[in-house]
C-alpha positions in Angstrom: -9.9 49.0 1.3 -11.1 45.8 0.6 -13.2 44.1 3.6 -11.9 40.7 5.0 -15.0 38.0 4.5 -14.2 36.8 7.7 -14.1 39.7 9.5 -17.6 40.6 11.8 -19.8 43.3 12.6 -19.7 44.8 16.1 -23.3 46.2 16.5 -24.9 44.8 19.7 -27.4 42.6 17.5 -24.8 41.2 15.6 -22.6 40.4 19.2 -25.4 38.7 20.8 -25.7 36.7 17.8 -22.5 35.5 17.3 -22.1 34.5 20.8 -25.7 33.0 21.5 -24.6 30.3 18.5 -20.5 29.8 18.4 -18.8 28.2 15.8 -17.8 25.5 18.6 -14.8 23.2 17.3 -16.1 22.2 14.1 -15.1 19.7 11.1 -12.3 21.5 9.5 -10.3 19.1 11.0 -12.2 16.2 10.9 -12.3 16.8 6.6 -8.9 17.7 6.0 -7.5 14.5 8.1 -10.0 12.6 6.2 -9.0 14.1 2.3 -5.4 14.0 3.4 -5.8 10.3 4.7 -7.7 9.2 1.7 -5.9 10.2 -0.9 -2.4 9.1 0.3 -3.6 5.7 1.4 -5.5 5.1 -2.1 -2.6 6.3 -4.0 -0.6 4.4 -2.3 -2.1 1.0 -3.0 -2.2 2.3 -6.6 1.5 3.2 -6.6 2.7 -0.1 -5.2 0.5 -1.9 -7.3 1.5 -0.4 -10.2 4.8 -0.2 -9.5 4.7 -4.0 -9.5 2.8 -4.3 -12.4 -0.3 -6.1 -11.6 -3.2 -6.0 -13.4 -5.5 -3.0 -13.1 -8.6 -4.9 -11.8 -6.2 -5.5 -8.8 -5.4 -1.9 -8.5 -9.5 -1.0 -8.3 -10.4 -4.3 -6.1 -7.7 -2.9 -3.7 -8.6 0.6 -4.0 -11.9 0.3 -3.4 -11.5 -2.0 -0.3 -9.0 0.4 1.0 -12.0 3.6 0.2 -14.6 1.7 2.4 -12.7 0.2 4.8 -10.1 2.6 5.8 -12.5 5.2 5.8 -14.7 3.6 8.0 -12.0 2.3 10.4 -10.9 6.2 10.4 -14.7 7.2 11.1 -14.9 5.1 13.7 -12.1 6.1 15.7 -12.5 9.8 15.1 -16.3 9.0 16.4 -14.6 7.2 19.3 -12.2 9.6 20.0 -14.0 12.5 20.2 -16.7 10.6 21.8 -13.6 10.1 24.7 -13.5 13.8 24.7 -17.5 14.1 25.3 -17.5 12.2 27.8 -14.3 13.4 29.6 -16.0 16.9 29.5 -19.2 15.7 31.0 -17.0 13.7 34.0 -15.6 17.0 34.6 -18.5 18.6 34.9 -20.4 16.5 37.3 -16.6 16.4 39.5 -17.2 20.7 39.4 -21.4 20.2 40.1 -20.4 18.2 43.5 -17.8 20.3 44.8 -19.8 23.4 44.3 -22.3 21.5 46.7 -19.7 19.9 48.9 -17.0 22.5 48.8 -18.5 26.1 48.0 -16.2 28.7 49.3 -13.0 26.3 47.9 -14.8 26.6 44.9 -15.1 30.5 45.3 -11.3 30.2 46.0 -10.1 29.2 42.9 -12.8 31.2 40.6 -11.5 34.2 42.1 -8.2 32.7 41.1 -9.1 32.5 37.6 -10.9 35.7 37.4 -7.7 37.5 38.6 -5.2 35.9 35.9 -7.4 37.4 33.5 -7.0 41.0 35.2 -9.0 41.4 37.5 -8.7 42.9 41.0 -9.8 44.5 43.9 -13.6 45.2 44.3 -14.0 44.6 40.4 -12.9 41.0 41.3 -15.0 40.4 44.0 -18.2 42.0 42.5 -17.1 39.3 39.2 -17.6 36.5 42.0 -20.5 37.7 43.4 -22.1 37.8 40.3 -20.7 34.6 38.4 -21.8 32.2 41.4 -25.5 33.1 41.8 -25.3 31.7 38.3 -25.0 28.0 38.5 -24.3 27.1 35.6 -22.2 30.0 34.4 -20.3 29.3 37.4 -19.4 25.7 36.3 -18.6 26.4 33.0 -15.9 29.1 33.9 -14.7 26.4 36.0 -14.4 23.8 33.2 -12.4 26.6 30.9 -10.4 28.2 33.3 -10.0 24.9 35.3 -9.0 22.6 32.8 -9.4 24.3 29.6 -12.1 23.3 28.0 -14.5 25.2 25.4 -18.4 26.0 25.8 -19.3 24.1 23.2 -19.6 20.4 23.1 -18.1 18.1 20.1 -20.8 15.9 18.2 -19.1 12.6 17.8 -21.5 11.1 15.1 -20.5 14.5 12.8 -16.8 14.8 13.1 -16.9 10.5 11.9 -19.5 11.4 9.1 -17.4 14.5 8.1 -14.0 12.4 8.1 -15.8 8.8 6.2 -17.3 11.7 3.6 -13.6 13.6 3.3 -12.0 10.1 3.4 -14.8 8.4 0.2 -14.4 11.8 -1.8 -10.7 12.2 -2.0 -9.6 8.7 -1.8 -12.0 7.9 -5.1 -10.0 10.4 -7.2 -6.6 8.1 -7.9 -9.0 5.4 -8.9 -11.1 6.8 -11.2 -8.8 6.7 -14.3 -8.8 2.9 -13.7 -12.3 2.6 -13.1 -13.1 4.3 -16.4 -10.3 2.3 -17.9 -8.4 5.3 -19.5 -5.3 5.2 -21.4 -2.3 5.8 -19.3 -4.3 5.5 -16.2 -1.4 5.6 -14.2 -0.3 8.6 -15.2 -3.5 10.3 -14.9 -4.0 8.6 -12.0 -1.0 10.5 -10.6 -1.6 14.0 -11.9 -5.6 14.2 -10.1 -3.7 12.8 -6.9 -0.7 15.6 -6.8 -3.9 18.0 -7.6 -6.2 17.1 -4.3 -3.3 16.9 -2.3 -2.3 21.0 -3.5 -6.2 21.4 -3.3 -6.9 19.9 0.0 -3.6 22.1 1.2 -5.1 25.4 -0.6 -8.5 24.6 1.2 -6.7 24.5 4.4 -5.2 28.0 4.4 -8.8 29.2 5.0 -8.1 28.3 8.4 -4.3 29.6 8.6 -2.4 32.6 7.9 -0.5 30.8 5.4 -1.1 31.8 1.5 -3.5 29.0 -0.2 -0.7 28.3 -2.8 2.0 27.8 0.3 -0.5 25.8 2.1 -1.0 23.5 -0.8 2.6 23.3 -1.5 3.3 22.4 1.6 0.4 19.3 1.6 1.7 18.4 -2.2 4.7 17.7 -0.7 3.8 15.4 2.0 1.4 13.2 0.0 4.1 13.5 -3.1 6.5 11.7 -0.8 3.9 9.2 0.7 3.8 8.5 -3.2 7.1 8.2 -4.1 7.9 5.7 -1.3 4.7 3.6 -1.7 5.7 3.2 -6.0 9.5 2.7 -5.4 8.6 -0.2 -2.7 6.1 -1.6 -5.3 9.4 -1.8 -7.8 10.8 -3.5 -5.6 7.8 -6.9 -6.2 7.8 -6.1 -10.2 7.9 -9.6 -11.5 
C-alpha cells in the first residue's frame, strides 16, 4: 500500500516535534485568494478591453496598473485584516491574564467547564485543573481556545500580505504576457494561459481538500471562465 505524503510518524520524537513547531494558519489561503484574484481581475481588463477593440498598448497600460495596484490594495487589507485578528487575540488575552488575577476560582469555573465538554470527569477532571492552572500560561491559552476559539499559533500579518501581493503579481501577469511580447493572436493566447492558471490554481488547491485536483480545478475554471465571459461580453457592448 502506497503511503499518503501527508500522513506522520507517531514515534515520541517525531510527536514532540510536530507539536513543539505547528503548521499554525498558514498562507494557503492568503496565495490562492491572491492567484484567484489576479488572474480574474487582469483578464478581465483584458477581456473588456478587447472586447471593445482598443488598442493593445491600452490593454498592457491597464493590465499592468491593475497587477500593481490591485495587488497591493489586496496586500494591504489582507495585512490589515489579519493584523485586526492579531490584535483581537492579544486583547483577549490580556481580558483572560486579569481575570485570572481578579477572578481566579471563576476562572477555575469555566476551565473545568471546558475540560468536561471534552470528556472529562470526576477526579480525572479535577486532577486536569489542578494541573493546567499552576501553569500560567497554559492555563490562558486553553482559555483563549476553548473560550473563544482561537488557535495557539499567532498569524504574521506582514506574510499573509507578501504571500497574497506575490500570488496576486504571478498570476495576474500571465493574461498579459501574449501582449507584452506582442504575439499573434494575443487575445487568444491570452485566453487559453488564463483558463489554464485558473484549472491550475484549482488543482493546487485540492492539496488542501478532499476534492480530486482535476475536480478542484474544474470547479475554479469555472468561476474565473464566467468572471471572463461577463467582463468580454460587457466590453462588446463599448466596441466602436
Amino acid at each position: 500500500m502506497q503511503k499518503n505524503p501527508y500522513d506522520h510518524g507517531h514515534s515520541q520524537t517525531e510527536i514532540e516535534a510536530r507539536i513543539d513547531a505547528p503548521a499554525g494558519r498558514g498562507y494557503v489561503r492568503d496565495i490562492i485568494y491572491g492567484g484567484i484574484d489576479g488572474s480574474v481581475t487582469t483578464f478581465a481588463i483584458v477581456a473588456g478591453v478587447a472586447g471593445a477593440g482598443l488598442s493593445p498598448w491600452v490593454i498592457i497600460a491597464l493590465g499592468v496598473a491593475n497587477v500593481l495596484a490591485d495587488g497591493f490594495s489586496m496586500a494591504a487589507g489582507n495585512y490589515s485584516g489579519t493584523k485586526a485578528e492579531l490584535d483581537d487575540s492579544r486583547r483577549l488575552r490580556k481580558i483572560e491574564e486579569r481575570h485570572i488575577l481578579f477572578h481566579p476560582e471563576g476562572e477555575k469555573r469555566e476551565l473545568r467547564e471546558i475540560l468536561r465538554r471534552k470528556g472529562l470527569s470526576g477526579e480525572a477532571l479535577e486532577g486536569a485543573v489542578e494541573q493546567i492552572t499552576q501553569n500560567h500560561d497554559q492555563w490562558i491559552q486553553i482559555m483563549l481556545e476553548g473560550e473563544y476559539g482561537l488557535a495557539s499559533v499567532e498569524p504574521h500579518p506582514l506574510k499573509a500580505a507578501w504571500a497574497t501581493f506575490a500570488a496576486f503579481l504571478g498570476a495576474g501577469m500571465i493574461p498579459l504576457l501574449p501582449f507584452l511580447f506582442g504575439l499573434d493572436n494575443a487575445f487568444a493566447i491570452s485566453t487559453g494561459a488564463t483558463l489554464v492558471t485558473f484549472f491550475a490554481i484549482g488543482a493546487y488547491k485540492s492539496r488542501w481538500s478532499l476534492a480530486s485536483w482535476w475536480r478542484s480545478g474544474l470547479e475554479t475554471l469555472l468561476i474565473g471562465g464566467i468572471a471572463a465571459a461577463i467582463a468580454y461580453f460587457v466590453g462588446t457592448l463599448f466596441d466602436m
